[in-house]
N, C-alpha and C positions, 0 to 999 in steps of 0.2 A: 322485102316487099310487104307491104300494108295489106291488111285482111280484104278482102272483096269483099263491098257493100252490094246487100239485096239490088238494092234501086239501079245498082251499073250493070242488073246482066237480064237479058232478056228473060220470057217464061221458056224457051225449049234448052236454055243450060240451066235453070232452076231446077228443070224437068230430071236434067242429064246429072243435076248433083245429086236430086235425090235419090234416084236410080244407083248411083255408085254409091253411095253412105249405106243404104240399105242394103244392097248385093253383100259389101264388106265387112258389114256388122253381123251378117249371120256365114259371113267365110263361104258365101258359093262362090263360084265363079259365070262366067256370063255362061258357058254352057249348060251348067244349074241352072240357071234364071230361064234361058231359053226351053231347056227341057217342063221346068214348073210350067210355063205358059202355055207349052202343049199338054200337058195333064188338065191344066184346067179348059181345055178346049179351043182355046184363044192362040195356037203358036206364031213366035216368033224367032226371028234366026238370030245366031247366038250378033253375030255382023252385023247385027241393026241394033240390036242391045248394045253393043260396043260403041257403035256410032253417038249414037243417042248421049252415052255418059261423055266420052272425049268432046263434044258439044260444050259440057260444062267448064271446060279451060278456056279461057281466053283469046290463047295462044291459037285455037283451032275453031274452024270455022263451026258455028251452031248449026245445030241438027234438026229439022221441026219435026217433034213427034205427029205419027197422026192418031185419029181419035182415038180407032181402032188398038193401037197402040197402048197408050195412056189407059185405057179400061185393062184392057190385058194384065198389063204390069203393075195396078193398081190393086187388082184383084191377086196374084198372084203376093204381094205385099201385104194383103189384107187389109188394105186403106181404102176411101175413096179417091176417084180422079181428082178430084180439086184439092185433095191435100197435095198432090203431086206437081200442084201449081204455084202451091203459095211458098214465097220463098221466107226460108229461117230466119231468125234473128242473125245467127252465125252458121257460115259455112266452113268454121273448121270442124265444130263436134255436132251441127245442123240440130243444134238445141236440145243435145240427149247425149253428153257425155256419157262413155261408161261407170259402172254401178261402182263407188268409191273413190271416183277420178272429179276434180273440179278445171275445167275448160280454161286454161293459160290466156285464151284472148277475149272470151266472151264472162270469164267467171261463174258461168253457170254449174252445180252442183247436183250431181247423181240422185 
């Protein structure tokens, strides 16, 4: 199967890749993420967190974040919302391979 182009996926599975790249790269799990979101005031159930990311497959129907949402997890990420919107070059290493790994489909380098 051919890498997923930005342009072919709507913003609420852009939304759903970045949320699972990020969740994975620091090893929580959606429970983590949901529990973070209530430390910082903002909670959300770990079931809407999950929704949100499977959104990002093709295969399954997209999820529209809502606003409230999107700040939450943004903030919990340490990003702002609109990074959460804008989609990567590449959605296998979402433009941040790991530190001494170069990205097999996009070439990008650590």
């Amino acid at each position: 199967m051919p890498p997923r182009l930005a342009q072919d996926l709507p913003v609420s599975r852009i939304v759903g890749a970045h949320i699972h790249a990020l969740r994975t790269a620091r090893g929580w799990s959606l429970r983590e993420v949901a529990r973070q979101t209530h430390v910082a005031g903002k909670p959300i159930g770990y079931t809407t967190i999950q929704r949100i990311e499977r959104g990002r497959d093709p295969q399954e129907p997209a999820v529209a974040a809502i606003v409230d949402d999107l700040v939450a997890l943004a903030t919990v990420f340490g990003l702002r919302p609109e990074q959460l919107l804008t989609a990567p070059g590449c959605f296998v290493c979402m433009d941040s391979p790991p530190p001494g790994f170069t990205c097999r489909t996009c070439r990008a380098e650590a």
